[in-house]
N, C-alpha and C positions, 0 to 999 in steps of 0.2 A: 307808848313808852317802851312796853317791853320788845313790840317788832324792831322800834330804831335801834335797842340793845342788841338785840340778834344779828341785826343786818351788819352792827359795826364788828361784831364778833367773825363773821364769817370775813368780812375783808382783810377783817388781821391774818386770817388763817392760809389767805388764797393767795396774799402778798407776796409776790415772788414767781410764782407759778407762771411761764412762760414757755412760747411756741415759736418756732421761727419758718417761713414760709418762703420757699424758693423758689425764684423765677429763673430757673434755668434746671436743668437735670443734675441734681446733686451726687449721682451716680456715676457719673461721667469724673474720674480725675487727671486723666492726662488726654492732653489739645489729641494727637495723634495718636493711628496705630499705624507701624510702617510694614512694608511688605520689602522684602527680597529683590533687586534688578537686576538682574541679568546680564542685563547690555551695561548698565552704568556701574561706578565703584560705589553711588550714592542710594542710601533709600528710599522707595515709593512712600508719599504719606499722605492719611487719609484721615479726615476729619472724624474724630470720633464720635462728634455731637455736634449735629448746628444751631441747637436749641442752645449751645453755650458759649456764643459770642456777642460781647458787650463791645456797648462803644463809652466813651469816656462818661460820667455822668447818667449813663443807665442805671436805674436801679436794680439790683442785682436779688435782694431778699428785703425781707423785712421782720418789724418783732411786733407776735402776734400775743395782749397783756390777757390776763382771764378775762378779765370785762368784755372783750372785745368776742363780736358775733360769729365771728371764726375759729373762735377758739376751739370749739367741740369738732369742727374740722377733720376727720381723717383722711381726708386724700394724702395721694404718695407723694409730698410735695412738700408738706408738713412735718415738722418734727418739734421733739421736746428739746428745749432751749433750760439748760441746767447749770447755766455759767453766767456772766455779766456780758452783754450783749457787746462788751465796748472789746473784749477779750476777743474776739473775731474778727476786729482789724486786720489786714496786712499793710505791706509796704504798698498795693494798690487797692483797696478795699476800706473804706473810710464809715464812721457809724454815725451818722442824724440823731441825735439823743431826740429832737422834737420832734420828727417825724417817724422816728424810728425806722429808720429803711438804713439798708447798706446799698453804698454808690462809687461804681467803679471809677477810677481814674486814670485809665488805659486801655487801647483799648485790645481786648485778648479774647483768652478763652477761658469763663467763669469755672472755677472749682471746688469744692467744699474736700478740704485734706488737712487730717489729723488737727480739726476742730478750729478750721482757719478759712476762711475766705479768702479766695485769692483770686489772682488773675494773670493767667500761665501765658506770655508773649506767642504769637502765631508766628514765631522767626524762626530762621536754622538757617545754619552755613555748612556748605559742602565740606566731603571730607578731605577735600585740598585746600580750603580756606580761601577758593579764589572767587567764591560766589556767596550773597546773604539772599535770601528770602524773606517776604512776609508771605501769611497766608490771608488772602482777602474775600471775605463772606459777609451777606447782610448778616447784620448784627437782629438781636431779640426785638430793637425796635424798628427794625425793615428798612434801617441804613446801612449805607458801607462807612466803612471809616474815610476820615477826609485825609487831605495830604502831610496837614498839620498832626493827626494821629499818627498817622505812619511814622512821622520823620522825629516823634519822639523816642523810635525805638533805637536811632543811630547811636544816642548814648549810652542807651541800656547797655546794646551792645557791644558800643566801644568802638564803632564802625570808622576808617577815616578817608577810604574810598568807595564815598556814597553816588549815588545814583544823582542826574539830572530831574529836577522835578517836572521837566518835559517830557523825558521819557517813563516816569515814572506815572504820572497823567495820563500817559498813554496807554499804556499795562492796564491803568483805573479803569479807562474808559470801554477798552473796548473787553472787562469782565461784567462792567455796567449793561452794555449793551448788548449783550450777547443773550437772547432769550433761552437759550439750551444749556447758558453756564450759572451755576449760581454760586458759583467762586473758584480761586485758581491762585496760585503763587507770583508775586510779583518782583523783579530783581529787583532789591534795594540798594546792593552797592557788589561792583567789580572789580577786583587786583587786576593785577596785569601778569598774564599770562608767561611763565618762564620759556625759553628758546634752546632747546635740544642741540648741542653738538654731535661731530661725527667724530668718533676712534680715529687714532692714527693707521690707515691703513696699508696693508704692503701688498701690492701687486706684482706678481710672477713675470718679468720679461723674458724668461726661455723658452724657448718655445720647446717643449716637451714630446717625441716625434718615438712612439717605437715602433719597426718594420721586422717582419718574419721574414722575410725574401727581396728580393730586388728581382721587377720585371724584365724578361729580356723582351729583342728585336720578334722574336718567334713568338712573342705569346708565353712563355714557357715562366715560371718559378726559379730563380737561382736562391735555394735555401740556405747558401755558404754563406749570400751576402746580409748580413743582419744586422740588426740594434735592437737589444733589450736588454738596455736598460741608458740612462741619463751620466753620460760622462760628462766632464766640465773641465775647462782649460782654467789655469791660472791667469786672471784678469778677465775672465770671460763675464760678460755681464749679466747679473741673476735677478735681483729685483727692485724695485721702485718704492721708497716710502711715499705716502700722501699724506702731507701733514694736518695733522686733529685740527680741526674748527669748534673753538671754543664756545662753551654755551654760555648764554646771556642771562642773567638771572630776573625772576621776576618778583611780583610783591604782591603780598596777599590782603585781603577785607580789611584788616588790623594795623597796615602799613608796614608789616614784618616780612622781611626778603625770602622769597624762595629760590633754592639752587635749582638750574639747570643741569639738566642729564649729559653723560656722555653717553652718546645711539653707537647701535650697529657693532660691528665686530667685523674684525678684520681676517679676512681667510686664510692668508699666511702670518708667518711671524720670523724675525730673523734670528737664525740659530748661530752654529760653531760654524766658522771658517769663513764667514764675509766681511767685506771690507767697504766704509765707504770710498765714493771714485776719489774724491778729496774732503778736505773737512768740509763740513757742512752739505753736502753733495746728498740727494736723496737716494741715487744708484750705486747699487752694492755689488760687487766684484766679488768674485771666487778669491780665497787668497794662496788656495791651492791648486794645483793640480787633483781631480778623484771625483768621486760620484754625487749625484745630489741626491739628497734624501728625502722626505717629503713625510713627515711625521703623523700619526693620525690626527690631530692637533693640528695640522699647517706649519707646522715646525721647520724653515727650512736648514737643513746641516750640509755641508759640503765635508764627506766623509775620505777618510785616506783610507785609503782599503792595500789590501796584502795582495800581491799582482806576481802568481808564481809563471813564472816563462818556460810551459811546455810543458811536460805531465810530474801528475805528485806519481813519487815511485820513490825507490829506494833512497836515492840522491836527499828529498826533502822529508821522508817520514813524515807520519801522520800531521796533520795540518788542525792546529788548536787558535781560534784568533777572536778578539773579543771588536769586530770591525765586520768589514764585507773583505769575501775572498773571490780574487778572479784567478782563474785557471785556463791559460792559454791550448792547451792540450788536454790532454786524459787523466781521468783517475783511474788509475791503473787498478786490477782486481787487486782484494784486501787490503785498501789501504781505508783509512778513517777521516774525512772533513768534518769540521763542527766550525760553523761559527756564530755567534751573538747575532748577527745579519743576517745579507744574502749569502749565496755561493752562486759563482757564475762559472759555468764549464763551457769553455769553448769548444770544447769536442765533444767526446762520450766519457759517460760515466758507467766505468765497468767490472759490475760484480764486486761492489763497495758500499760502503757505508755512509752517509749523509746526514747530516743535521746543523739544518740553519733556524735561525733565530726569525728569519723573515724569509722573501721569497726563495724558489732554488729557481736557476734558468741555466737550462743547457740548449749549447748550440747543437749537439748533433743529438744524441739518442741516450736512452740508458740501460744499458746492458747488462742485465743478471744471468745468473745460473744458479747457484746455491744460497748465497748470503747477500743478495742488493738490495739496500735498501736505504729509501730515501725519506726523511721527514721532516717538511717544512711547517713551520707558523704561520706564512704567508700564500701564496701561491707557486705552484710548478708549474713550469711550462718547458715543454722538449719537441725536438720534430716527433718522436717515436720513442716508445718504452717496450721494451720486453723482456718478460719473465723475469718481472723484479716486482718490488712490495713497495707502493708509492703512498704517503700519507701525505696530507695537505690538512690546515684547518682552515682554509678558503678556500679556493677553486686547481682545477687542475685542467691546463691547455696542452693537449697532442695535435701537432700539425697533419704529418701522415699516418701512423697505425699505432694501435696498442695490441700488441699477440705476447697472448697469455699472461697477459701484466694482474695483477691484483693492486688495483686503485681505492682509495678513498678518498674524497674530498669531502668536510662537512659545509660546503655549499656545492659548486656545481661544478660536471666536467665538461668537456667539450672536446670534441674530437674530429678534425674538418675531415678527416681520411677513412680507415676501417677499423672496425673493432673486431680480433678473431679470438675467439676463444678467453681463458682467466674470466675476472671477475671486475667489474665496474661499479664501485660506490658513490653516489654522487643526492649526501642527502636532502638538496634542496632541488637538483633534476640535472638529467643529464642528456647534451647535445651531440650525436653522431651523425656521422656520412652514410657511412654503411656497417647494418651490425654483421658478423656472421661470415659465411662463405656457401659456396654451394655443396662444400663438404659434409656440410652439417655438423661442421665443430662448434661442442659444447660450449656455449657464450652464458655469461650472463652481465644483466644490467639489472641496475637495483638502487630506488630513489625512495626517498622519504624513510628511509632509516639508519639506526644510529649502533650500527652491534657495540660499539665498546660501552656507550651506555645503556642499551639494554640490557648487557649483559650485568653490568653493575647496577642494575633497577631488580632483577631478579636473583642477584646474589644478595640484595638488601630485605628481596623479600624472605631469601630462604634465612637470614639472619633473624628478621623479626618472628618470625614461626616459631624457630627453637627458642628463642628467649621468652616467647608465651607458652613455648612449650614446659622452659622451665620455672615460667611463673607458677603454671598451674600445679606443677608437682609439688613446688613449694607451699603453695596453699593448703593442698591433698596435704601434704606432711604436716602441716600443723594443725587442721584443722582433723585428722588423725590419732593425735600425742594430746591436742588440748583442748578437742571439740568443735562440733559445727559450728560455736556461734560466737567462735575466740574473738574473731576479729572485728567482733561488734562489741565484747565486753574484756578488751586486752588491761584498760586501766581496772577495772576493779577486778578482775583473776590475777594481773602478775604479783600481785603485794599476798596473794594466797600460795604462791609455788614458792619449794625449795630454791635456793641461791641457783643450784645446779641446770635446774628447771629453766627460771628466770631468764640465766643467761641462754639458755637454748634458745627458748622462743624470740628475747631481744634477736638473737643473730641469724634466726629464721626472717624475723621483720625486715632489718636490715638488708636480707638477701631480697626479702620483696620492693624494697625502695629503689636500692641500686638497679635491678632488673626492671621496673620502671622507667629508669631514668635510662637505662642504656636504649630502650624499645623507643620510646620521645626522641632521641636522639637520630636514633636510626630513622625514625619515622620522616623527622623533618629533613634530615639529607633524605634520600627517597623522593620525597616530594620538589624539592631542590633539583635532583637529577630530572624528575620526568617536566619539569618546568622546560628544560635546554631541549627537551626532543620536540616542543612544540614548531610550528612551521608557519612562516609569515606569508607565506603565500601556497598554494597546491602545487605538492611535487608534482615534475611531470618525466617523460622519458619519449625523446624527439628522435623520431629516424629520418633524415633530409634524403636519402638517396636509393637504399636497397634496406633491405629486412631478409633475411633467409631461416629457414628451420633451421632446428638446430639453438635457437636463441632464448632466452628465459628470460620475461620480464617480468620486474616487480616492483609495484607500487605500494609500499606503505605495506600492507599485509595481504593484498592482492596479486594473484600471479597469473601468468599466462603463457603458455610454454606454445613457441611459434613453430604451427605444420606444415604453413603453405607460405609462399614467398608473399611478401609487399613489394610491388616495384613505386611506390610511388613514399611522399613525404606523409607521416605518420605520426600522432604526440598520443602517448598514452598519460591517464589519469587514471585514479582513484575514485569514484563516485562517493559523494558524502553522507549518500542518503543511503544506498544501496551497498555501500562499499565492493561494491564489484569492480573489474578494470573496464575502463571504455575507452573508446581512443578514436580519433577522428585525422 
């Protein structure tokens, strides 16, 4: 009598007490872990557990009562069940009150998340929405899912161009079979692919032609006869549009339209002064008389340009135009061209002033003495320069000689003829015939440097010196007047100093901030400047014909001052490792 009393005492007491036991890695909460690709815009994914895939009907856990010979159980599989077993339902996870098991009803990837059973779909759709997937793995009880499990997931989700279940059977079959696989993704449904258009494109029908000379009967160079540069007649014909081919749209997994692109880019464009030949006509006519332009952009402009007939001199005074100027004859000494553009000198340019906006091109020569000087945005080009001061921020082209000229180009020079004597800047490399003479006039060439910013790299540094120089004074001064250790204890000392005091040290502080911020400032231009001196390819410095002493070459901070002749073609470098010159 007294044991049956006991026994019923202890089962009141145990009542409740429950375990739940998982058949699948409870640890496990999300289906995948994705990795990064490369090649695709979509990501790799990779089963996180295959110990957690169910098929419909699986039993996925179950409830383990005290009574029960498992109970005292600790394997990692087991756990304490401190809720009503029914509370662990999901929308796919159902609870057997009589058998006590939980049993899936889709089929996924089993999960135990924030105190729920669940069963997380093995799908995804790419990040164009024009492809779904399932992921297909034997399941816990060493099936695949069948056709009818898959094609429940189309509603889930939402699918409305699904897959043939002949080709979806077939994806089955050959994961089934495949002894090395033991699962892989299967396409469950495909949009339709959108159809890329092409840009309205404009093709250049002029044929674009510039000549330095015209060959004679002898062989010989006639340098009078020339073109450089693109003139154009009115009604003269310039370019061709090709009209856009519209893109077709497609439709994604969901039945929702996807736009097609418009490709490609068109390498000109039509600017100021064309015309079509008629309405609707694709070829566009000049509508003026004047030059073409050809924009960095493909811009094309058909420009009026200012066409003075015969030399600037007294008659036209200084030449101001916000266009391209051409100059049938000379620029006479001291007079001034500026324009927005080109400048075109059909003669010489002598012992004058220059500044164009884009290229300078002269027919004959440019002739300094005192004050010539020429500076282009775009490129020079002349038969011949001497004893003037040539600036370019592109290249600079000499047909026959440069004597005594001082050049700079920040890319390259070139020079088919001689170089005697001045200076040759050219800081991406520079190409001559012949440097030098057998006189041994002082030449120089000089590639891979930038003096007007170096110069401004080292006046930045001599900036940032003194302003550390007078940080540190200012430091010295206060920590002088208010102690080594002011500037570690400035809140609790300044509410201890006189008003007078006070305000000192604020306007010491003050001096330390701003001086700060001027040094940062300075700092990052600085670093800004020596960015532009970098070099996309190794300066070089080419001699195609003679070398004579007399000549000084320099690479980058490498020099080499020439004793004995070169008769043959020559390139010097820079070595990168040695930074010595070498040349071959």
């Amino acid at each position: 009598m007294f044991c049956q009393e006991e026994d019923k005492i202890l089962m009141e007491g145990t009542e409740g007490l429950r375990k739940i036991e998982f058949y699948f890695d409870q640890f496990a909460q999300e289906a995948f872990h994705t990795l990064e690709d490369s090649e695709s815009s979509d990501n790799i994914r990779l089963l996180t557990s295959a110990n957690n895939v169910v098929s419909e009907a699986n039993v996925i856990a179950r409830v383990i009562d005290f009574d029960d010979p498992d109970f005292n159980n600790n394997a990692n599989n087991i756990e304490e069940l401190n809720s009503d077993p029914s509370s662990l339902e999901s929308d796919y996870v159902y609870y057997n009150s009589k058998t006590k098991e939980y049993v899936s009803k889709l089929y996924g990837f089993a999960s135990y998340k924030d105190h729920k059973l669940q069963i997380l779909p093995l799908t995804w759709v790419t990040d164009d929405k024009l492809e779904a997937y399932i992921y297909v793995h034997p399941t816990i009880s060493k099936t695949y899912p069948s056709l009818t499990e898959i094609k429940k997931h189309f509603d889930l989700l939402k699918l409305i161009h699904v897959q043939e279940d002949y080709h979806m059977n077939m994806e089955l079959d050959k994961i089934k079979n495949d002894p090395n696989s033991s699962g892989g993704g299967v396409l469950i449904a495909e949009g339709a692919k959108p159809k890329d258009g092409v840009v309205e494109m404009v093709e250049l029908k002029k044929v674009l032609e510039q000549t330095v000379g015209k060959e004679l009967e002898d062989g010989r160079i006639d340098y009078k006869e020339k073109n450089f540069f693109y003139t154009v007649a009115r009604d003269e014909a310039i370019a061709e549009t090709i009209p856009e081919v519209p893109p077709t749209d497609g439709v994604d997994v969901f039945g929702q339209p996807v736009k097609g692109k418009l490709t490609g880019v068109s390498p000109y464009k039509l600017g100021r002064n064309l015309k079509p030949e008629y309405d609707g006509s694709h070829i566009y006519r000049s509508a003026i008389d004047g030059v073409l332009d050809i924009s960095e952009k493909g811009q094309l402009n058909i420009e009026e340009r200012l066409v003075v007939t015969g030399d600037v001199n007294l008659n036209t005074g200084n030449i101001h135009f916000p266009g391209i100027v051409e100059i049938t004859g000379n620029i006479q000494p001291g007079f001034k061209v500026q324009a927005d553009k080109s400048v075109i000198v059909n003669g010489n340019i002598e012992d004058s002033e220059i500044i164009a906006g884009d290229k300078v091109i002269v027919g004959n020569g440019i002739l300094g003495k005192e004050h010539c000087k020429v500076r282009a945005t775009g490129s020079v080009e002349a038969r011949f320069i001497q004893n003037a001061d040539v600036f370019s921020e592109r290249d600079i082209a000499i047909v026959e000689s440069a004597v005594q000229a001082r050049c700079f180009a920040k890319e390259h020079i070139k020079v088919i003829g001689r170089v005697v004597g001045g200076e040759l800047v050219g800081r991406f490399g520079i190409e001559v015939g012949i440097a030098g003479a057998a006189s041994e006039t002082k030449t120089s060439l000089v590639a891979g440097r930038y003096p007007e910013l170096e110069k401004k790299v080292e006046d930045l540094t001599i900036q940032i010196t003194e302003l550390l120089n007078k940080l540190k004074d200012t430091i010295d001064e206060i920590t002088q007047y208010f102690g080594e250790n002011i500037l570690h204890e400035i809140k609790q000392v300044i509410g201890t100093l006189p008003a007078h005091r006070q305000k000192q040290l604020l306007s010491l502080i003050q001096s330390i901030k701003d001086t700060n911020g001027q040094v940062q400032k300075l700092k990052e231009e600085k670093e800004t400047v020596k960015a532009s001196l970098e070099f996309p390819d190794p300066p070089y410095i080419k001699v195609n014909e003679e070398l004579f002493p007399g000549v000084t070459i320099r690479v980058k901070n490498s020099v080499k001052k020439i004793d004995e002749k070169f008769d043959m073609r020559v390139t010097f470098k820079e070595d990168h490792k040695t930074k010595n010159l070498v040349w071959d």
